[in-house]
C-alpha positions as CSV (number, residue, x, y, z in Angstrom):
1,X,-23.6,-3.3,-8.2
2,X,-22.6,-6.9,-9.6
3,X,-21.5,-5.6,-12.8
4,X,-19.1,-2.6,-11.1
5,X,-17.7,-5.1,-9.1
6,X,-16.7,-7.8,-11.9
7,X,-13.1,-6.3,-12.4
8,X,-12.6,-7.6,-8.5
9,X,-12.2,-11.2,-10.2
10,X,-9.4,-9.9,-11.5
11,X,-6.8,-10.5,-9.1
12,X,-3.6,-8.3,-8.8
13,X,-1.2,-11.0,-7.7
14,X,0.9,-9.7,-4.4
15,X,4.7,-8.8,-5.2
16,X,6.9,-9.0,-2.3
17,X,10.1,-7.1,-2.8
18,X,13.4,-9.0,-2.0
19,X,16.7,-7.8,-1.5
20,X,19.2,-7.7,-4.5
21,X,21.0,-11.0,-2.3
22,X,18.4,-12.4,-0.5
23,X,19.2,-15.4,1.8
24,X,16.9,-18.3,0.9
25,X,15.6,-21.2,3.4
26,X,17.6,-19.6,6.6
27,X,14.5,-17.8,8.2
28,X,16.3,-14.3,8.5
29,X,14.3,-11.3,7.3
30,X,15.3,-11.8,4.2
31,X,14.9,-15.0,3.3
32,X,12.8,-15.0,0.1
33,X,10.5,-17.6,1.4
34,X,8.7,-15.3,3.6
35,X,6.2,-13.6,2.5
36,X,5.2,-9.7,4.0
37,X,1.6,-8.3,4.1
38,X,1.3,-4.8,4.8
39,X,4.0,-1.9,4.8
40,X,6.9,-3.3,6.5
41,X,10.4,-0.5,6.4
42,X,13.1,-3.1,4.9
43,X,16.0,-0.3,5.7
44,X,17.2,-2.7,8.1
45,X,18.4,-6.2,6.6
46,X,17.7,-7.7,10.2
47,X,14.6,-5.6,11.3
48,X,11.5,-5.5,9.1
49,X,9.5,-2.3,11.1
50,X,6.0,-2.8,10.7
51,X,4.2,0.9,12.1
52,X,0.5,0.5,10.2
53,X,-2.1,-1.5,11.5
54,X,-3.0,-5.2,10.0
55,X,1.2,-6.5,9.2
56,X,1.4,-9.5,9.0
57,X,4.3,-11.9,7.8
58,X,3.5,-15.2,6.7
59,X,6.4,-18.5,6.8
60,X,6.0,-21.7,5.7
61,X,8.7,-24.3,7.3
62,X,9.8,-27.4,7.8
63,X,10.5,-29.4,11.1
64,X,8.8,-29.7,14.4
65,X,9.2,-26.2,16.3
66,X,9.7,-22.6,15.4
67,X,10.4,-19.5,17.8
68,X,10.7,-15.6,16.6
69,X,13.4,-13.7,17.3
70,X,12.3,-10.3,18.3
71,X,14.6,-7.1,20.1
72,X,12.2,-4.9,22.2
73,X,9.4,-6.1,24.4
74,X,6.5,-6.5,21.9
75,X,2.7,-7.9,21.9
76,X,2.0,-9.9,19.2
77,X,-0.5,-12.7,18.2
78,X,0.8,-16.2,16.5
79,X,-1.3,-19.0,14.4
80,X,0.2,-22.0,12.9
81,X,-1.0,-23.9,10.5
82,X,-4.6,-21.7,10.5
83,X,-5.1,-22.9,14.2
84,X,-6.4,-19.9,16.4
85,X,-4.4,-16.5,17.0
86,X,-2.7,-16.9,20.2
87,X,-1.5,-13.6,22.5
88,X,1.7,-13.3,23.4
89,X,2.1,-10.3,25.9
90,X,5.6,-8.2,26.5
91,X,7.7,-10.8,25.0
92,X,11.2,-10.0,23.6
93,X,14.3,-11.8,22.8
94,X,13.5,-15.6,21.5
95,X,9.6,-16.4,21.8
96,X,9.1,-20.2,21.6
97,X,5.8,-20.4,19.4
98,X,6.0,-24.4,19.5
99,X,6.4,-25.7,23.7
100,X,5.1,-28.6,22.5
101,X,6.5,-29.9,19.1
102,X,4.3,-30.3,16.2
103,X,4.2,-33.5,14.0
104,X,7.2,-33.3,11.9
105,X,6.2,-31.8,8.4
106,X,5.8,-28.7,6.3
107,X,3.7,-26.1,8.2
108,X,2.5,-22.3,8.4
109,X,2.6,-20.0,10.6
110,X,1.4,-16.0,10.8
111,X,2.9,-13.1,13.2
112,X,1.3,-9.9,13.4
113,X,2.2,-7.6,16.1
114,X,-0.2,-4.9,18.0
115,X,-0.5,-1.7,16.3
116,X,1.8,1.0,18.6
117,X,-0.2,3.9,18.8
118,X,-1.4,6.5,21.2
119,X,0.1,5.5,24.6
120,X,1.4,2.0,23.3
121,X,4.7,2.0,22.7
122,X,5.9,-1.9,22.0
123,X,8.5,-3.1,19.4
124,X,6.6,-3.6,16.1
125,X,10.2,-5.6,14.7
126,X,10.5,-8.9,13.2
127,X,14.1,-10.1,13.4
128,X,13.2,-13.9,11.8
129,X,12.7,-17.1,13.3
130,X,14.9,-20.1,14.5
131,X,14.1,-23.9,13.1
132,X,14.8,-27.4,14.1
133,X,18.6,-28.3,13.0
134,X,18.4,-28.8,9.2
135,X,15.1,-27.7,9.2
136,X,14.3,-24.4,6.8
137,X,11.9,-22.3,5.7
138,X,9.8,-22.7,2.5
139,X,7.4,-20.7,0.4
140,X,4.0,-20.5,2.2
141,X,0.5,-21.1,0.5
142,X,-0.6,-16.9,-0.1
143,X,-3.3,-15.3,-1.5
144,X,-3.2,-14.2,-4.6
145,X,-4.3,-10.7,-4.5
146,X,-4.5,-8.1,-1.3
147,X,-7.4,-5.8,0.0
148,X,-6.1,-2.4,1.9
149,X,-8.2,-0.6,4.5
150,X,-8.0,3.5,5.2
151,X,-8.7,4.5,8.0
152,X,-8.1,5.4,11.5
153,X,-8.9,4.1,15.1
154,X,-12.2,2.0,13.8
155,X,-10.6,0.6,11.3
156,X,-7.4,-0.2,13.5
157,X,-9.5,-2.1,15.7
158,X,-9.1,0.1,18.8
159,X,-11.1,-1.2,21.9
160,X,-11.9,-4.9,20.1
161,X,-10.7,-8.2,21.8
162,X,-7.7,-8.5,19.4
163,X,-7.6,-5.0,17.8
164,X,-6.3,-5.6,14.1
165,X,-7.3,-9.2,14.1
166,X,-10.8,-8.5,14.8
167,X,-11.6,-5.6,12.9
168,X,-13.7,-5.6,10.3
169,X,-11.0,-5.1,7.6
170,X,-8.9,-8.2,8.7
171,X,-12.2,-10.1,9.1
172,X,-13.3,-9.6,5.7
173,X,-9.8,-10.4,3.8
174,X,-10.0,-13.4,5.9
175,X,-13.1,-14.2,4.9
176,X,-12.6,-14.0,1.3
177,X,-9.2,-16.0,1.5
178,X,-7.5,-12.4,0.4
179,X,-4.2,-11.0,1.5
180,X,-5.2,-7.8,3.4
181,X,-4.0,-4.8,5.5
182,X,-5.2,-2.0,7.7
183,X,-3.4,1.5,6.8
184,X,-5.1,3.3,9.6
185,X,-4.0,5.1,13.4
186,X,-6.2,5.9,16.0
187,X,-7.2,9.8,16.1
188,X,-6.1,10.0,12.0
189,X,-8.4,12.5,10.1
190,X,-8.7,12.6,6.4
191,X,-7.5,16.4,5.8
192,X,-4.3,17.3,7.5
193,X,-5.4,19.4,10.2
194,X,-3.5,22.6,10.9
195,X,-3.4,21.5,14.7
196,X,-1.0,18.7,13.7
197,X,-4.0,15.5,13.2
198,X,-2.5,13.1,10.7
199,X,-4.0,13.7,7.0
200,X,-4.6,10.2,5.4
201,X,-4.8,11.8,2.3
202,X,-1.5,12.6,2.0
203,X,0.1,10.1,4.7
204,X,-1.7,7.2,3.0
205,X,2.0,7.6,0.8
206,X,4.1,7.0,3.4
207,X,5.7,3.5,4.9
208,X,5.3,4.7,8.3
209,X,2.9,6.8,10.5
210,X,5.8,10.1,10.8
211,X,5.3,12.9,8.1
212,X,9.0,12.6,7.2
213,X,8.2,8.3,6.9
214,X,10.0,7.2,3.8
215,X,7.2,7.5,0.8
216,X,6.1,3.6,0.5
217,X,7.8,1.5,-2.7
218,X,4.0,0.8,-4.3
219,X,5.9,-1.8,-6.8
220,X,5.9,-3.9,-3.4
221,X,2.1,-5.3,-3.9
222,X,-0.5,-4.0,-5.8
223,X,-4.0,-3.7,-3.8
224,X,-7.2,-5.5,-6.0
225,X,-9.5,-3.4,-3.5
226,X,-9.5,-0.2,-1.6
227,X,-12.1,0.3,1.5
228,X,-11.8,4.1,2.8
229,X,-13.6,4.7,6.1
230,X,-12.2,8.2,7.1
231,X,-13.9,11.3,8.3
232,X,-14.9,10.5,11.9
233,X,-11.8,12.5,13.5
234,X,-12.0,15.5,11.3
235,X,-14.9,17.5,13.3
236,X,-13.2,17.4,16.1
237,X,-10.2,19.2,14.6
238,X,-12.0,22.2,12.9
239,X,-12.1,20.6,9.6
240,X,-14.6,22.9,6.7
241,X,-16.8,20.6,4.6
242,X,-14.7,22.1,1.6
243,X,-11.4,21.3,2.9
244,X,-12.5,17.6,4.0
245,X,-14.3,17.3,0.6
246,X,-10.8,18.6,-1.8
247,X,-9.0,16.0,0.7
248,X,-10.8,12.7,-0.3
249,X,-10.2,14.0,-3.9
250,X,-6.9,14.0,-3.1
251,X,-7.1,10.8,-1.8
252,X,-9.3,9.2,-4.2
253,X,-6.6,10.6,-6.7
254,X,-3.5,9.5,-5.3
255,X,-4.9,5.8,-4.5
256,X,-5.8,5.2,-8.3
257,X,-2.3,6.7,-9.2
258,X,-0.7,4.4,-7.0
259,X,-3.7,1.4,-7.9
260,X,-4.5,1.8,-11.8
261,X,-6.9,-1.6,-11.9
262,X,-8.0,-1.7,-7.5
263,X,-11.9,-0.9,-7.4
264,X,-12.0,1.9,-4.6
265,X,-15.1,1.6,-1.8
266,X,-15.7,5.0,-0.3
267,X,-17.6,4.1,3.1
268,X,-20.1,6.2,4.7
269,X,-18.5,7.1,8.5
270,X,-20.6,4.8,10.9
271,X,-21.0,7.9,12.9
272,X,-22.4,10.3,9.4
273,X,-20.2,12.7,9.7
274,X,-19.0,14.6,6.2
275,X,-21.4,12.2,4.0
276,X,-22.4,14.6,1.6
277,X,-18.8,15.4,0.7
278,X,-17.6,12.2,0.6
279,X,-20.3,11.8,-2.2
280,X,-19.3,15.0,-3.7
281,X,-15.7,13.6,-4.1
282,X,-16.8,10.4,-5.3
283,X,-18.8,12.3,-8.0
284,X,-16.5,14.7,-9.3
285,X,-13.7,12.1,-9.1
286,X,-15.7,10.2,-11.8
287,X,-14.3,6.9,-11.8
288,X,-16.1,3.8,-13.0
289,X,-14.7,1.8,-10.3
290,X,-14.9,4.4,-7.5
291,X,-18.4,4.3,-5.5
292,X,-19.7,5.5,-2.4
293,X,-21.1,3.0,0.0
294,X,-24.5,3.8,1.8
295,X,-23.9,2.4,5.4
296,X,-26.8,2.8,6.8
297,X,-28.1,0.5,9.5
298,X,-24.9,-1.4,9.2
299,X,-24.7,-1.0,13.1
300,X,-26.4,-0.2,15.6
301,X,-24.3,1.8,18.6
302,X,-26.2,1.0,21.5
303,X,-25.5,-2.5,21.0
304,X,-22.6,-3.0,18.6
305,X,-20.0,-0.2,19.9
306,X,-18.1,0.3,23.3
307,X,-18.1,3.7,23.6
308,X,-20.4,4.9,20.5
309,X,-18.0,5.5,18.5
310,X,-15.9,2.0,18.4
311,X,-17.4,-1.2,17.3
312,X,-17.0,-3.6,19.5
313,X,-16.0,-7.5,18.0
314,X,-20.0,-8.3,17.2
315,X,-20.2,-4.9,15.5
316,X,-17.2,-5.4,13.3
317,X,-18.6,-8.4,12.3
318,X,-21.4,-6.8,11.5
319,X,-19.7,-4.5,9.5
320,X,-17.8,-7.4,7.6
321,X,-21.0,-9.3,6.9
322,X,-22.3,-6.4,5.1
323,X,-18.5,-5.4,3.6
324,X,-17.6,-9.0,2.3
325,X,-20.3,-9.0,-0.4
326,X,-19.3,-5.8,-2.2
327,X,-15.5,-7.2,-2.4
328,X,-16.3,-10.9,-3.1
């Protein structure tokens, strides 16, 4: 396991796409200081769309106080200078961050907005932020390589205390001081079901969650580690073990076309559903640094979901403590 692991030393450094005339220092979108984790649509010089799970944009600045500018209402969580996430509900317009000013320096600080899915509907748009007078942004201290996570509603975070944040994904990238992001929906299957269920298999292309979503600009970043947890939804959508199976090839396909040198974790579903053709596709892909993970006894679901199907925040930690090792 160590050995097929050693290439994850080998850290893919994260590229952040700028403009062709990118404003530097002003704290607009983009202002080539700020740094974007995840799949954010840039179509908009002055709205960066995030629609995935796990965005997050990072800003380093000077001065004593920093508020976001945002257009619709929005929920989003805010840490500065790696204090704790703080939950800002239904905000819109400018969001002081900073009611009481910090000691005048250089300093950090993270947004990342709640996933809009099912019968959320909030606005996922970060419009910059406003300084001090003369104060400006500057290049934040970032990770130098990024961890993605496939998936859908387990992997979002659905039904934890701060969804994304306390998933297992975001936990572990935090954990090992990596850049990280959760490409994952609630209700997503692996195959794309003929009754209209998202296909990550094909949709894991995409910037955005619609079919018709502009195909994502890969040059942007280039993920170190893939973690796949997908299968869960599919029963319930009349999914064959053969089409489920031929789907994870194509994922398993498309992911190394897109990541020549990321090291791909196939996880066993939490709830065993489709294992043996997850292996099957792991197999006949034949990739050194593809594997399937064995998650048994990872979790318990009497104790460690909500529902039996979601982890709850002591069960994604669970999962993270068992994850972190494979990637570290």
């Amino acid at each position: 396991m160590r050995a097929f692991f050693v290439a994850v030393a080998c850290l893919a450094s994260l590229v952040v796409a700028t403009p062709a005339v990118a404003a530097t220092g002003d704290g607009t979108p983009t202002d080539s200081n700020i740094r974007y984790y995840g799949r954010w649509n840039t179509s908009s010089s002055t709205a960066y769309v995030s629609e995935w799970a796990g965005a997050y944009v990072l800003v380093g600045f000077t001065g004593t106080t920093v508020k976001l500018r945002q257009r619709g209402a929005i929920d989003l969580f805010a840490s500065i200078d790696g204090g704790a996430d703080v939950s800002y509900k239904n905000v819109s317009g400018t969001v002081n961050l900073t009611p009481t000013p910090l000691a005048n320096g250089t300093h950090r600080l993270r947004v990342s907005y709640r996933p809009v899915a099912g019968s959320y509907h909030g606005d996922a748009v970060f419009q910059g932020v406003i300084l001090d007078s003369g104060a400006r942004t500057v290049v934040p201290p970032t990770p130098s390589r990024i961890i993605e996570f496939v998936g859908d509603s387990i992997t979002v975070g659905q039904l934890s205390s701060k969804q994304a944040l306390t998933a297992y994904g975001w936990l572990v990238g935090e954990r090992l001081g990596a850049g990280h992001t959760q490409i994952a929906v609630g209700g997503a299957c692996l195959y794309p079901a003929a009754d209209g269920c998202i296909g990550m298999s094909v949709r894991f292309l995409k910037t955005g969650l619609a079919a018709d979503a502009p195909d994502w600009n890969f040059s942007r970043y280039q993920a170190s580690a893939v973690v796949i947890n997908l299968g869960t939804n599919d029963v319930g959508h009349s999914v064959t073990g053969a089409q489920f199976q031929s789907a994870y090839l194509t994922l398993l396909r498309n992911v190394r076309a897109k990541y020549p040198n990321a090291n791909i974790l196939a996880l066993e579903t939490f709830r065993k559903r489709f294992v043996t053709e997850t292996q099957a596709a792991v197999t006949a892909f034949g990739d050194s640094r593809t594997r399937f993970v064995n998650t048994e006894g990872w979790i318990t679901e009497s104790t460690d979901t909500v529902d039996n199907v979601h982890p709850n925040d002591q069960g994604h930690r669970k999962i993270a403590d068992r994850l972190a090792p494979l990637l570290a």
